[in-house]
C-alpha positions in Angstrom: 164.4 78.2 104.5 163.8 80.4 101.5 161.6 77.5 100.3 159.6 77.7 103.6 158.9 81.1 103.2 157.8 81.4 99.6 155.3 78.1 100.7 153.8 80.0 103.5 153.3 83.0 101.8 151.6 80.9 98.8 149.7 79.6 101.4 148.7 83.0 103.0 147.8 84.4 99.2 145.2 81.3 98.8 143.9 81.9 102.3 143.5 85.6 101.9 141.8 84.9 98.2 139.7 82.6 99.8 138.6 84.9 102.1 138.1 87.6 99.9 136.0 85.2 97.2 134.0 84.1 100.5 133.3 87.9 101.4 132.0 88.8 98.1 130.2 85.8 97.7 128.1 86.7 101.0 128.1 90.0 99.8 126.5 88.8 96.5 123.8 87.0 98.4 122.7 89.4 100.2 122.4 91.9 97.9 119.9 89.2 95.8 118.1 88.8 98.9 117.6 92.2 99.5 116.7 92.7 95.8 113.9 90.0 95.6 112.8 91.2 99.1 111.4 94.5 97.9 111.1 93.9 94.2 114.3 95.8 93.1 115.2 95.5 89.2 117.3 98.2 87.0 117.4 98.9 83.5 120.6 98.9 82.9 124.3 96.8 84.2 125.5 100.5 84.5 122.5 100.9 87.6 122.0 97.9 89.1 126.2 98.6 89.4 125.7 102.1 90.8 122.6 101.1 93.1 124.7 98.0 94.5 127.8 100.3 95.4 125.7 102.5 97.0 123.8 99.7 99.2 127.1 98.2 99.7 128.6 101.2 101.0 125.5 102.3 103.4 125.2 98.6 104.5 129.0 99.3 106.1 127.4 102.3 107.4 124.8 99.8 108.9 127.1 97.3 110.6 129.5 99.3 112.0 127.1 101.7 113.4 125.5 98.8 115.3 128.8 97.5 116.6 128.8 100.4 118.6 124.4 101.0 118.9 125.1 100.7 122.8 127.3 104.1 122.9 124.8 105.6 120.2 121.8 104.7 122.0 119.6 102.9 119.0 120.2 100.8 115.8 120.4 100.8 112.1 118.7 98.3 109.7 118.6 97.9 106.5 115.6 98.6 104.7 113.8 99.3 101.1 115.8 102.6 100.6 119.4 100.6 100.7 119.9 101.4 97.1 119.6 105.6 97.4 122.4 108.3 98.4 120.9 110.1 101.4 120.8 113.1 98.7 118.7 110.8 96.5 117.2 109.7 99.6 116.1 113.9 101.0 114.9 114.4 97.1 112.0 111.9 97.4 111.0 111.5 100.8 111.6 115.1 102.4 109.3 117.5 101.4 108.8 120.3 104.1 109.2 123.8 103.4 109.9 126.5 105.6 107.2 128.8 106.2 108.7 132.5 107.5 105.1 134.0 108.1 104.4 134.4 111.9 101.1 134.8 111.5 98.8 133.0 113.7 98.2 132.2 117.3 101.0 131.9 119.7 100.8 128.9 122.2 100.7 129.7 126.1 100.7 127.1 128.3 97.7 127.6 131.2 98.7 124.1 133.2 99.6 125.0 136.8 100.0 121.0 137.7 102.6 118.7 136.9 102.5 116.9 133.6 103.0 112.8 133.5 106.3 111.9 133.0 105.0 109.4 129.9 101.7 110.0 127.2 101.2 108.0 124.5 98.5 109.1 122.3 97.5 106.1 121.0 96.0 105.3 124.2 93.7 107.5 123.5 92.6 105.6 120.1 93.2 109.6 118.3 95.8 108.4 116.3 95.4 106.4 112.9 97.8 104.0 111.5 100.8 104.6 109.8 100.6 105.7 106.2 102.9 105.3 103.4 103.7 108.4 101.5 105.6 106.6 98.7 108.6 107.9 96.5 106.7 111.2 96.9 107.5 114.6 99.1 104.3 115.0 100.8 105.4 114.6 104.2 104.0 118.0 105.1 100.4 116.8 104.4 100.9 113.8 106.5 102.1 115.6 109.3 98.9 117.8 108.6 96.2 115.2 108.3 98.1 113.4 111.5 97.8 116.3 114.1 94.4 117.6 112.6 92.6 113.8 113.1 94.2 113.4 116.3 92.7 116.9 117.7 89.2 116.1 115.6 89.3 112.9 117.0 89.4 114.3 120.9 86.9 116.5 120.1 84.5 114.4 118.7 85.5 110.5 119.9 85.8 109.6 116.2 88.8 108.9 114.7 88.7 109.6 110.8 91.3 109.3 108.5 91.8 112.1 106.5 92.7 113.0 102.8 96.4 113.6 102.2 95.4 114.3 98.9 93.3 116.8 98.5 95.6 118.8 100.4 98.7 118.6 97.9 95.9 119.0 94.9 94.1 121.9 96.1 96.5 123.7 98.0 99.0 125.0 95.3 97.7 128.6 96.4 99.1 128.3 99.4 102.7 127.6 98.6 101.9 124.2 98.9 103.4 121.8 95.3 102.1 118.3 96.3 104.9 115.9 95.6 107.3 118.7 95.8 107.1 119.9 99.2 104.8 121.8 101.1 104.5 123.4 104.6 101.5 122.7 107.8 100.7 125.6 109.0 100.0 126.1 105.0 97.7 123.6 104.6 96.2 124.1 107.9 94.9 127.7 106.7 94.0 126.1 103.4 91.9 124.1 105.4 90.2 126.6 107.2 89.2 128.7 103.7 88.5 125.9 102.1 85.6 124.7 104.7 87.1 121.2 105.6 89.3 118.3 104.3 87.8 115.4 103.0 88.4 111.9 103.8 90.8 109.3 103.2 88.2 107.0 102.1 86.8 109.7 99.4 89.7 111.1 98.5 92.1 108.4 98.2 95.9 109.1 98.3 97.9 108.1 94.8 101.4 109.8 95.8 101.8 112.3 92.5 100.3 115.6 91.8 96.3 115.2 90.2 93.8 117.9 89.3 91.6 119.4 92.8 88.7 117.7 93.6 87.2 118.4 96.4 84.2 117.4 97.6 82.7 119.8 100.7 79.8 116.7 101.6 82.7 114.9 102.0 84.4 116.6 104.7 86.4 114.9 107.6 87.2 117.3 109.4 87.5 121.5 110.0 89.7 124.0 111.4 89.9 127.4 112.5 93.9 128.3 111.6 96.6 127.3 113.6 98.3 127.7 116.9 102.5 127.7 116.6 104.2 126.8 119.3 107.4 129.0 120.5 110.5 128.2 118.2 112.7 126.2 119.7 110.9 126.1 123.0 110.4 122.2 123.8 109.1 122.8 127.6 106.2 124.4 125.6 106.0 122.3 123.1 106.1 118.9 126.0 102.7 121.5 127.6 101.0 121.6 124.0 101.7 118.0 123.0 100.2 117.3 126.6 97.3 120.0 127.1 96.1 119.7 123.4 96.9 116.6 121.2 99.5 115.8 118.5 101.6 118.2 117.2 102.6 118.9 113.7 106.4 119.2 113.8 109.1 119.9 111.2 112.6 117.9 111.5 115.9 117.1 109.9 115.3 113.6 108.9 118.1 114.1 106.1 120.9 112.1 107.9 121.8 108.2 106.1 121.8 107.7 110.2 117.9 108.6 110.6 117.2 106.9 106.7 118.2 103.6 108.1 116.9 103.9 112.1 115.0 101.1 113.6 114.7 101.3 117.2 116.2 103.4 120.1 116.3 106.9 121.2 117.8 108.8 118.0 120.2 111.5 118.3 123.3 113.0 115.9 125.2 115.5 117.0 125.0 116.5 112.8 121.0 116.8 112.8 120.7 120.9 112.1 117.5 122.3 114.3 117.2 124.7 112.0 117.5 123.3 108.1 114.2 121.3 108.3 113.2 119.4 105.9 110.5 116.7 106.6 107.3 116.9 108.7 106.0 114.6 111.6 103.2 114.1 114.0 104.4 114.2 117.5 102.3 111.8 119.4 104.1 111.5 123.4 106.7 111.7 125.0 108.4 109.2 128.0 112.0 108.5 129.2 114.1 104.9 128.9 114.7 102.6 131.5 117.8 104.2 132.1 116.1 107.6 132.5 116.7 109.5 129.3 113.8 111.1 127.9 112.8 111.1 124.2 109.6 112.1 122.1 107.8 109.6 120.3 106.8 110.6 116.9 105.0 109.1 113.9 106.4 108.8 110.2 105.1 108.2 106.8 107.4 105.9 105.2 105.4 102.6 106.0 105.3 100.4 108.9 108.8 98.5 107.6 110.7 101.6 108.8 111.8 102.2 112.2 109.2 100.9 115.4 106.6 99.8 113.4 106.4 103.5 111.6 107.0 105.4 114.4 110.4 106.2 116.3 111.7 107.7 119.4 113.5 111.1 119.5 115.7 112.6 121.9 114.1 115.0 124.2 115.6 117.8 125.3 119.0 117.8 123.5 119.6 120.9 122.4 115.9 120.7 120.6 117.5 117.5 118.4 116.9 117.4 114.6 114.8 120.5 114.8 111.7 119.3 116.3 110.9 122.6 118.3 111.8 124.7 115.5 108.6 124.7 113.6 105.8 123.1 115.6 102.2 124.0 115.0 98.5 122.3 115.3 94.9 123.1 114.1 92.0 125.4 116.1 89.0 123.5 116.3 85.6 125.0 117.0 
């Protein structure tokens, strides 16, 4: 009998090895994959350990969020910022800054008729295509070039893609710092002084901090200042998004949740609505099939992340992630 035991439990220790050898093995694999996927080398044993422990540990985060993506309401994936703590993560990729002035324009809705219950700007052919602000904080400009050639673009029936560049270069006077975070309604009255922002195609975006160079005959687009919406008010901000164009809007995009999101209607009941710190272009708004309503909003980080660069936001939750909190857009002529 004692024999029998001792077997089995020889037998369970090989089994549970194996098991363990298999796991680690598949672990090992993907990690390569993922590596060679989006050209990941390190310089030393020391990082590639510490970068692997930290993909390891936010691909659990991953696949057990997903085992449960039903009661959550949208899914993880992993994608090119596996290897990065989310503070790592915030560092490079979150550049807002808060902006206390309350200067400017205060939006008032004038619509006595019921909205649509979806919009989609991009049916409109005013929105231009993802963009890809790199291992940079300049999230702010994107947010500002996004809602400014949206509104041109209505105004004028030509969509122009405008220079994130020029406004992290030339707008240092204005609080901005280019890679180090900056703020829309900022570069919005930049814009305004400085007669215009040139375009992508003339001033080209290179994702670190360069010398001004503007060029006024090579101008995009104009503004007149800025319009803020209420804080906090996302009934106004639904009107604005509706009865103007898209919206530059400040978020908390600082969650390992929102870092790895790829489709679905995202909410976290720890997303603060009021320590922003990344800006977006809200572009519509519509509801799920099963009737909960979201905003749909467009990144920066590529066309690998999330819905093709864009994601989907929960709407009217307690003004989720901040997106009410600091919402603005440009005065045209």
């Amino acid at each position: 009998m004692k024999n029998k035991m001792v077997s089995n439990l020889v037998v369970f220790i090989l089994l549970l090895s194996s098991v363990i050898e298999s796991s680690s093995s598949g672990t090992s694999n993907e990690w390569e994959l993922w590596k060679a996927t989006y050209g990941k080398s390190y310089l030393t044993l020391e990082e590639e350990k510490y970068r692997r422990d930290t993909w390891e540990e936010n691909s659990l985060l991953i696949k057990t969020h997903n085992t449960d993506s039903d009661k959550h309401g949208y899914t993880l994936e992993m994608n090119s910022f596996g290897d990065l703590t989310s503070a790592e993560f915030s560092s490079l990729y979150n550049g807002y800054r808060q902006n206390l002035e309350t200067s400017g324009s205060v939006f008032s809705s004038s619509l006595r008729n019921a909205m649509p219950s979806s919009l989609d700007w991009r049916d409109k052919k005013v929105v231009t295509d993802v963009k890809n602000q790199g291992k940079c904080g300049s999230c702010w400009a994107f947010s500002t070039t996004g809602s400014l050639e949206g509104l041109h673009a209505l105004k004028t029936g030509h969509l122009v893609s405008l220079s994130e560049q020029q406004l992290m270069d030339c707008s240092v006077k204005y609080g901005n710092n280019g890679c180090d975070g900056g703020n829309m309604r900022s570069a919005f009255q930049y814009i305004k002084d400085a007669g215009g922002d040139d375009t992508e195609e003339s001033y080209p975006y290179t994702a670190k901090n360069e010398s001004c160079r503007f060029d006024p005959k090579k101008v995009g687009a104009t503004d007149e200042g800025y319009v803020r919406i209420p804080s906090g008010d996302e009934v106004s901000l639904m009107h604005a998004l509706y009865e103007v164009g898209p919206i530059s809007v400040a978020m908390d995009a600082g969650l390992k949740t929102f870092q790895f999101y790829k489709k679905g209607i995202y909410s976290d009941y720890l997303c603060s609505n009021t320590h922003l710190n990344h800006g977006v272009t809200l572009i519509g708004y519509g509801e799920s099939s099963d009737g909960s309503p979201y905003w749909l909003v467009k990144n920066s980080w590529g066309k690998d992340w999330g819905i093709d660069g864009y994601f989907m936001l929960a709407r009217y939750v307690g003004n989720m992630c901040g997106v009410a909190t600091d919402a603005s857009y440009p005065i045209l002529k």
